[in-house]
N, C-alpha and C positions, 0 to 999 in steps of 0.2 A: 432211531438215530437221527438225529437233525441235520436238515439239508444248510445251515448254516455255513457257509465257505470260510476254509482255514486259511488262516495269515499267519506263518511263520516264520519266525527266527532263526535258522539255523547256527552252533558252535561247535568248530570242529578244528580240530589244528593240521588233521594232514589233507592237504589239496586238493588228492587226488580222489579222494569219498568225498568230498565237497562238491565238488566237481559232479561224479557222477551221481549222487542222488541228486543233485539239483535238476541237472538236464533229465534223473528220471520220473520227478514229481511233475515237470512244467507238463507230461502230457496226462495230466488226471485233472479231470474239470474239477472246480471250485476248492481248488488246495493252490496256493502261490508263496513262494518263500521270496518276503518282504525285502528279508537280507541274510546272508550268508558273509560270518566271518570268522576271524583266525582266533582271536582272544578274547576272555573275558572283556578287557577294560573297553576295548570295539563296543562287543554289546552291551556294556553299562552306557556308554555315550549313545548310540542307536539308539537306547529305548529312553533314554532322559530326552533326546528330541525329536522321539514318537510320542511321548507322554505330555508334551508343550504343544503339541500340533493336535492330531487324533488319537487318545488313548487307546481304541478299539482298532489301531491300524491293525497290531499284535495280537491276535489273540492263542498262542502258544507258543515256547521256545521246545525245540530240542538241542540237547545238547551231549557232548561228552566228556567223562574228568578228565581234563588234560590233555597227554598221549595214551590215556588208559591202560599205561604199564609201569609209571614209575609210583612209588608208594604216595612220593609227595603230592605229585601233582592229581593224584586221587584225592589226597585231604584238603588241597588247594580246591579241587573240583565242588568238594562238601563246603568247604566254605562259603563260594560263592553260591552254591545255591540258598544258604543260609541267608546271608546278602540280598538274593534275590526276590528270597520270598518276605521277606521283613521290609523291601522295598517299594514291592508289589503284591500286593499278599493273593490280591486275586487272578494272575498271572499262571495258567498251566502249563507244569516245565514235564516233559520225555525225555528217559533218558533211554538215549541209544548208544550205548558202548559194547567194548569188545569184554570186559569184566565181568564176573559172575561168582567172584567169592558171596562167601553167605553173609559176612561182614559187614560188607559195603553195601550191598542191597537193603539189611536191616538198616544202616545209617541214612542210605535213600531217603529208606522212607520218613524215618524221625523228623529229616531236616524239610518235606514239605512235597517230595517229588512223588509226582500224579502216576507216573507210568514207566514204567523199562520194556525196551526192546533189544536183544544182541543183534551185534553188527553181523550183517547175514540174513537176517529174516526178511521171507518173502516181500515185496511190495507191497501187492495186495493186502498183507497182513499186518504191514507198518503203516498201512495208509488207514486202516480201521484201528488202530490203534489210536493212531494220532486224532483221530475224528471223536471218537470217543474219549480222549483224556481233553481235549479242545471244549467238549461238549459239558464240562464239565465231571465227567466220570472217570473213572481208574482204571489203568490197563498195565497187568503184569503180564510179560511170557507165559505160556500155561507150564514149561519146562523148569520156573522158576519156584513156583507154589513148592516143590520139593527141598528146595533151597530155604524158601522162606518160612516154611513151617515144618521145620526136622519131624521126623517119626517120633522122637523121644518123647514130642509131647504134644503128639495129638491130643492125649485124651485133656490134657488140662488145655487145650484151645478149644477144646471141645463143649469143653465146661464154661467157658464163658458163654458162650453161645443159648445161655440156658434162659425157660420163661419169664423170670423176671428182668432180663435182659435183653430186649428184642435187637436184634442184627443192625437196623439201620440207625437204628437210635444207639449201639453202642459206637458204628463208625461216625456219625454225625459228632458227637460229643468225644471220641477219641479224635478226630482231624482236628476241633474244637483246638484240644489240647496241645496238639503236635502243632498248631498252628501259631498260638500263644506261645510256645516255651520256644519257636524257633526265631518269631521276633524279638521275645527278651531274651535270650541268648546273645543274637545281633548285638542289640544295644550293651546289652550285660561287658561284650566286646571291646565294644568303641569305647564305655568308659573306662574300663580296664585300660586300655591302652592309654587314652587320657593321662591316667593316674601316674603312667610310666614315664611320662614326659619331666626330662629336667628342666630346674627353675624354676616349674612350678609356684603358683605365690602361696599361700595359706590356707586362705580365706577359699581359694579353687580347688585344693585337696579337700578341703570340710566340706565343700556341697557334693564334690562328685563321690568322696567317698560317702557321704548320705544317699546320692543316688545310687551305689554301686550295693547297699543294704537292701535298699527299697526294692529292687528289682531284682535280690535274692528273695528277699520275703514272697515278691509278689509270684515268681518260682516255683517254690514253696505252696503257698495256699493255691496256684494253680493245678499241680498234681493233686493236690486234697480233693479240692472242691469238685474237680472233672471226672473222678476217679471213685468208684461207688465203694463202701466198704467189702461187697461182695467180689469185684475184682480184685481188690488188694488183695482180699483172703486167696483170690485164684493165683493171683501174680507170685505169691509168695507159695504156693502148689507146685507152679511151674518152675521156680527157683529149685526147691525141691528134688522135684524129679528130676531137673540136671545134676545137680549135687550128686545124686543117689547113684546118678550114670556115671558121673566122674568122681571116684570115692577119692580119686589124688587129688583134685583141686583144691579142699578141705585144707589138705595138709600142705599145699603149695601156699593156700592163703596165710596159716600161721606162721609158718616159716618167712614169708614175705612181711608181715607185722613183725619180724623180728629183725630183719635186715632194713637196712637202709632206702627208702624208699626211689631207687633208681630208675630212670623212665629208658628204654630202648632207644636208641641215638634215631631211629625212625621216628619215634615220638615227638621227642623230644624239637626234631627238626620241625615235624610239622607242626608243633605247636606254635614255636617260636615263628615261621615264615607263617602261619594264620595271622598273627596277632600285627606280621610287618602290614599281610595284606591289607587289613583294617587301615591302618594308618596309614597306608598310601590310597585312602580315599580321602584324608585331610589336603587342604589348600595347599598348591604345591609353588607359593609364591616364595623368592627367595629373599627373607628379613634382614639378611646380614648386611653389611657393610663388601662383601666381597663379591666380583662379579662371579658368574658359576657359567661354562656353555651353554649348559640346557637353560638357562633365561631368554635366548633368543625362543625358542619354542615355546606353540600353546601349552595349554596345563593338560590340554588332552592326549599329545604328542608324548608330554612327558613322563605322564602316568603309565603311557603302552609302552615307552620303554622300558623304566625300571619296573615293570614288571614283569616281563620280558627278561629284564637280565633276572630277576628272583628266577624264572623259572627254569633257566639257564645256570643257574646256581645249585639249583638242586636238583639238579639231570647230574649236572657234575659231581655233587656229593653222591647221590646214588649211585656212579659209577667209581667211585673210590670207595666207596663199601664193598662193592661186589666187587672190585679187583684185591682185596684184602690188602690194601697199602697199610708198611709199617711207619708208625709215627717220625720215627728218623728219615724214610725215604720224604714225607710230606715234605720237611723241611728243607730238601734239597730240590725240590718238583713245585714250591711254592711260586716264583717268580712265572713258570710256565701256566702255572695254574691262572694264574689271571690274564694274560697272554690269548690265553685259553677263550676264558669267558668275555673277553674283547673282542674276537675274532667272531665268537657264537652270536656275539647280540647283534654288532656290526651288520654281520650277514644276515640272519631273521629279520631286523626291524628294515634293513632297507632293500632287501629283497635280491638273492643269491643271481639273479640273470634280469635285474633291472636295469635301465640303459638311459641314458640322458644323452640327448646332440648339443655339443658345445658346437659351435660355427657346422664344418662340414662333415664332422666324426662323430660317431656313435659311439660312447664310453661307458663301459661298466662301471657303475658307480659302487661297489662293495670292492672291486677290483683296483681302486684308484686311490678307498679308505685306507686296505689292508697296507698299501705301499709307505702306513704311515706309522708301522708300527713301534720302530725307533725309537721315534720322539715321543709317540704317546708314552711308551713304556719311562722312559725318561723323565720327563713333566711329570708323568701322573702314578701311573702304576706302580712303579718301584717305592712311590711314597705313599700308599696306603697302609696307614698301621694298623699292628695287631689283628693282621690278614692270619699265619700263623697261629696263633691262637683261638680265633672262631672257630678255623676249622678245625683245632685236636677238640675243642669245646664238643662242637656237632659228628665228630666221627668214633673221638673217644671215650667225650663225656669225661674228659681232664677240667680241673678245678678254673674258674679264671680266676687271675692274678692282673687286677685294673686299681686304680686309684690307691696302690699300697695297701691294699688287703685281699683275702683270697677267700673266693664265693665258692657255696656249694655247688655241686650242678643244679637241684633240682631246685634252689632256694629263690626266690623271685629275685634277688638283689643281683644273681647272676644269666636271671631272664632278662632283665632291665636293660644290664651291661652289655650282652650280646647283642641283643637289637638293636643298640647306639650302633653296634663296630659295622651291623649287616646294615642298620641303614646308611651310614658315610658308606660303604665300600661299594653300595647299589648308584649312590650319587655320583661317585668317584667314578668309577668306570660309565654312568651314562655321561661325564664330561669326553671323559676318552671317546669315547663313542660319536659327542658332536667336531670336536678338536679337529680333525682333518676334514669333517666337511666344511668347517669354517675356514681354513687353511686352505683350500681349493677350492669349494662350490659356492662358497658364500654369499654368492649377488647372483645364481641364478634363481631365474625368474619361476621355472616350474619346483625346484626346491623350495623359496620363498612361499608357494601358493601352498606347498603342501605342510609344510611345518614351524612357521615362522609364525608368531603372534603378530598382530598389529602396531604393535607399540616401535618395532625393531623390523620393521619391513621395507622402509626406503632406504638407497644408498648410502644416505650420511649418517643414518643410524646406527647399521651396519656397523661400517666404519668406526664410529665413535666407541659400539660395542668391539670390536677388535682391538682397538687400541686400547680400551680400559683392562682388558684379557692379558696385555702385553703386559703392561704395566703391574698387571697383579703380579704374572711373572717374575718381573725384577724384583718386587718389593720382596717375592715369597722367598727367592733363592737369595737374595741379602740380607734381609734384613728380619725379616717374620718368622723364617726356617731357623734361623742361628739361634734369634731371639728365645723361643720353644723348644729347640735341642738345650738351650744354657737354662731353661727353667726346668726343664724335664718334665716337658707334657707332650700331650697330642691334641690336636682340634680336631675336633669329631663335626661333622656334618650332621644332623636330626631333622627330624618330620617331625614336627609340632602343630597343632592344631590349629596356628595361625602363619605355618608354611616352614620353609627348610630357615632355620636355624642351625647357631653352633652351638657347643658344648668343648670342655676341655677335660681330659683326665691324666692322671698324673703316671707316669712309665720311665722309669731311666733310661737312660740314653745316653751314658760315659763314651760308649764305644764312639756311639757320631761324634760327640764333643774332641774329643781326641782327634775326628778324621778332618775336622773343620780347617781350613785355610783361607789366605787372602782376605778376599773381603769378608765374607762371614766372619772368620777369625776375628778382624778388627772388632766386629762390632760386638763379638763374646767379649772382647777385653776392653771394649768404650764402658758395656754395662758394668762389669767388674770395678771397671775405676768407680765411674758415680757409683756404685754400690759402696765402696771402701770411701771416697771421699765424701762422700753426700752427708756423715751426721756430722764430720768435721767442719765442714763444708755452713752444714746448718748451725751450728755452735756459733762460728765466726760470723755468718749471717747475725745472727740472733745476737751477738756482742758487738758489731758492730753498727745493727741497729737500736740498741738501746743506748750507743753513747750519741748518736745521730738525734735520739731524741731528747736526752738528756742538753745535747747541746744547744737544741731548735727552742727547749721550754727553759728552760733555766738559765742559758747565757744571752744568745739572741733573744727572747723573748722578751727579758727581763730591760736587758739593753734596749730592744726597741719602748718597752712599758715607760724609762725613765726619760729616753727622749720626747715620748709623749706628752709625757708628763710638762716638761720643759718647754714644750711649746704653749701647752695650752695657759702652764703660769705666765710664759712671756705676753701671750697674746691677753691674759686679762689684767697686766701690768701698763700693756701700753692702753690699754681703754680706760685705764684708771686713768692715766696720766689727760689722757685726750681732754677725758670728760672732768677735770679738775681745768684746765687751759680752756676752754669754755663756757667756764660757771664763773673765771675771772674776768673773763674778756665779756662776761654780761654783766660786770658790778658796775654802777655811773661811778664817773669820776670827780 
């Protein structure tokens, strides 16, 4: 084992294991944890500026999926190591969690991770571990080998193992493999998601869907190539022999080729919040014409929130699964539901017992947010659309009904459509979320230090950015909100590859239109007129510019041509005359 000193990473979300493994690694020579923190998006930033400074500051992360109990945030967990290791490829990740399904261990290892330890294992024993996955080498629990390699088929793991296969040369050339299929995969990702981006131009769907081929094929020929014919013949052994163990699965498979192919609302969830994760590594700069709160914040600030509320989104779906809620109850618990998840991120991201001194008082600042939930709810929440339907989408796996037509669950057109509503709704509450700090704390100075960009840091900026907020206000609730209730759409907020854009879809909305008053009202019925006067409107334009020009060329025109005319005879009339009265006055007399 090499006496080489570990630099690590630690990822962990709950404090108090934070905590105490920290304080109990600081007393083992030559092991130091660099940093210790709460989220993923944390240590993607920590190591993008360890990676510009000393590559070698890190040399291991541990980490754990999520809170290592909810489904999702286990596949969130796999994602990111996916992410991780296509980022870093030579980066060794441990995984110390509280999980020990056999599922999750085999996807472990697929997606690139070096080592597992359960939360619990001795010191001593976690400290040799990490030294050796650091070291480059592999470290499973020995309690897990039983996990990882059922009974059912020793003997065909057995058989790989065999002389024309020597052991280190089949893992060298398997890590090969798992190592390759987990960066194209990565990428395989990012253009997929790409691809899913409205507006889109043409020309950028034909390259990326070329590239979205090419990195199937290369997939492809990578299992070929890496993969000896003598393991396949094993591999398909080993199929085999499970089969033979489970003679129902046979019959579960045909039966399932014969139904409809439906994915478990678990699935289903994580595929879709994987594919948002992806795209919330896109530029998170706002292109529209509209101001949004989170613009005062870095791009780094902004990413740890709505991720933060993703993750908070699907803690919350996972507990409305397991509370067996019926679709009629959602719909009456929906307005709380978001309520909900404003409260959840609010408190996470700015921290449940953090404190700021304004003059000579010490104020809890989550405590002074929450006091603002009224108006959040008002502004913001109560107008997020087609909240109601994601979620029967993701609990029920009910059809969506967007753009005046209706998607299957599993068809991509209703993958697409979902992500638009998850990503506006992730945008939509991280404004809620800045709204009352801007509204209170907005020009303090330690706020300012810790989440504010450069661009929006001085007082008058501030400012100019609050008033421009106000002002979106007026225009939304007059004039923009009537406008889209009388078209029958929705603006949807998107993450696009060259930052948060809009997007519109079409949704009736008789009911608002009916509830419309006052000013709004007026402005439903200003557009109704010009809609009803505008071709009349244009006809008499159009006839009364053709007799304007009929009059300019043909009467004036003609008019002014003859006066013209008239002049220029008078004028070579009198120079006849001149020059006739001077050829007389030269004749002698």
């Amino acid at each position: 084992m090499s006496d080489r000193p570990i630099k690590l990473l630690l990822i962990d979300q709950d404090p108090i294991f934070r905590l105490g493994l920290r304080v109990g690694l600081e007393a083992i020579p030559n092991l130091e944890a660099i940093a210790v923190v709460e989220t993923d998006t944390a240590a993607l930033q920590i190591l993008a500026e360890i990676a510009q400074k000393d590559p070698n500051q890190v040399n291991l992360v541990v980490l754990e999926f999520g809170n290592g109990r909810s489904i999702t945030s286990q596949q969130l967990g796999l994602q990111f190591c996916r992410q991780l290791r296509a980022l870093y490829p030579n980066l060794p990740i441990l995984l110390l969690s509280s999980v020990q399904e056999q599922g999750l261990l085999l996807a472990a290892k697929s997606v690139g991770i070096n080592g597992y330890c359960p939360k619990g294992t001795p010191l001593p024993e976690l400290v040799t571990a990490m030294q050796e996955v650091a070291d480059g080498g592999s470290y499973w629990f020995q309690d897990t080998e039983a996990i990882i390699t059922p009974n059912f088929c020793t003997d065909a793991i057995n058989r790989v193992s065999t002389p024309h296969s020597p052991l280190p040369f089949f893992r060298l050339r398997n890590n090969l493999r798992l190592s390759g299929i987990a960066h194209i995969d990565a990428t395989l990702a990012t253009v997929t998601a790409q691809l899913q981006v409205p507006g889109l131009p043409v020309l950028d769907q034909a390259i990326l869907a070329g590239r979205r081929r090419e990195l199937l094929a290369a997939r492809w020929l990578l299992n070929r190539l890496l993969v000896s014919p003598q393991e396949r013949q094993e591999k398909d052994i080993l199929v085999a022999d499970q089969l033979l163990l489970t003679p129902s699965l046979s019959g579960a498979i045909q039966q399932r080729q014969t139904m409809s192919p439906l994915l478990s609302p678990g699935t289903l969830q994580s595929a879709l919040f994987a594919s948002c994760v992806t795209k919330l590594q896109f530029s998170l700069l706002n292109v529209t014409d509209v101001p949004l709160e989170i613009d005062i914040f870095r791009e780094d600030k902004k990413r740890e929130l709505l991720y933060l509320i993703l993750q908070k989104l699907a803690q919350q779906l996972d507990e409305l699964r397991a509370s067996k809620i019926e679709i009629n109850q959602l719909y009456e618990v929906k307005i709380s539901l978001l309520r909900d998840l404003w409260q959840a991120a609010t408190t996470d991201f700015f921290g449940k017992f953090s404190r700021i001194k304004l003059g000579n008082q010490n104020i809890e600042i989550v405590n002074l947010l929450l006091q603002n939930i009224e108006v959040v709810q008002r502004d913001i929440l109560n107008k997020i659309p087609l909240v109601f339907e994601l979620y029967c989408y993701l609990l029920f796996q009910t059809e969506l009904n967007i753009d005046n037509a209706s998607y299957p669950v599993v068809s991509a057109e209703a993958k697409s459509q979902a992500l638009m509503i998850v990503e506006n709704l992730l945008i939509q509450v991280a404004n809620g979320v800045v709204q009352p700090l801007l509204n209170s704390l907005a020009d303090v100075e330690i706020i300012k230090q810790n989440f504010y960009g450069r661009q929006l840091i001085s007082t008058r900026e501030i400012e100019r950015f609050r008033n421009d907020l106000s002002w979106k206000y007026r225009l939304k609730n007059y004039i923009d909100e009537p406008k889209a209730v009388f078209e029958s759409r929705y603006e949807l907020f998107v993450i696009a590859p060259r930052g948060i854009a809009t997007t519109s879809v079409y949704a009736p909305r008789n009911q608002e239109l009916v509830k419309l008053s006052n000013i709004p009202l007026v402005v439903t019925l200003l557009l109704e007129f010009s809609d009803a006067i505008a071709p009349r409107l244009k006809s008499l334009l159009a006839f009364v510019g053709s007799g304007i020009v009929f009059i300019l060329t043909q009467i004036v025109g003609r008019g002014l041509g003859l006066i013209g005319r008239g002049i220029l005879q008078g004028i070579g009339s009198v120079s006849l005359v001149e020059k006739n009265l001077r050829r007389n006055s030269d004749r002698p007399k």
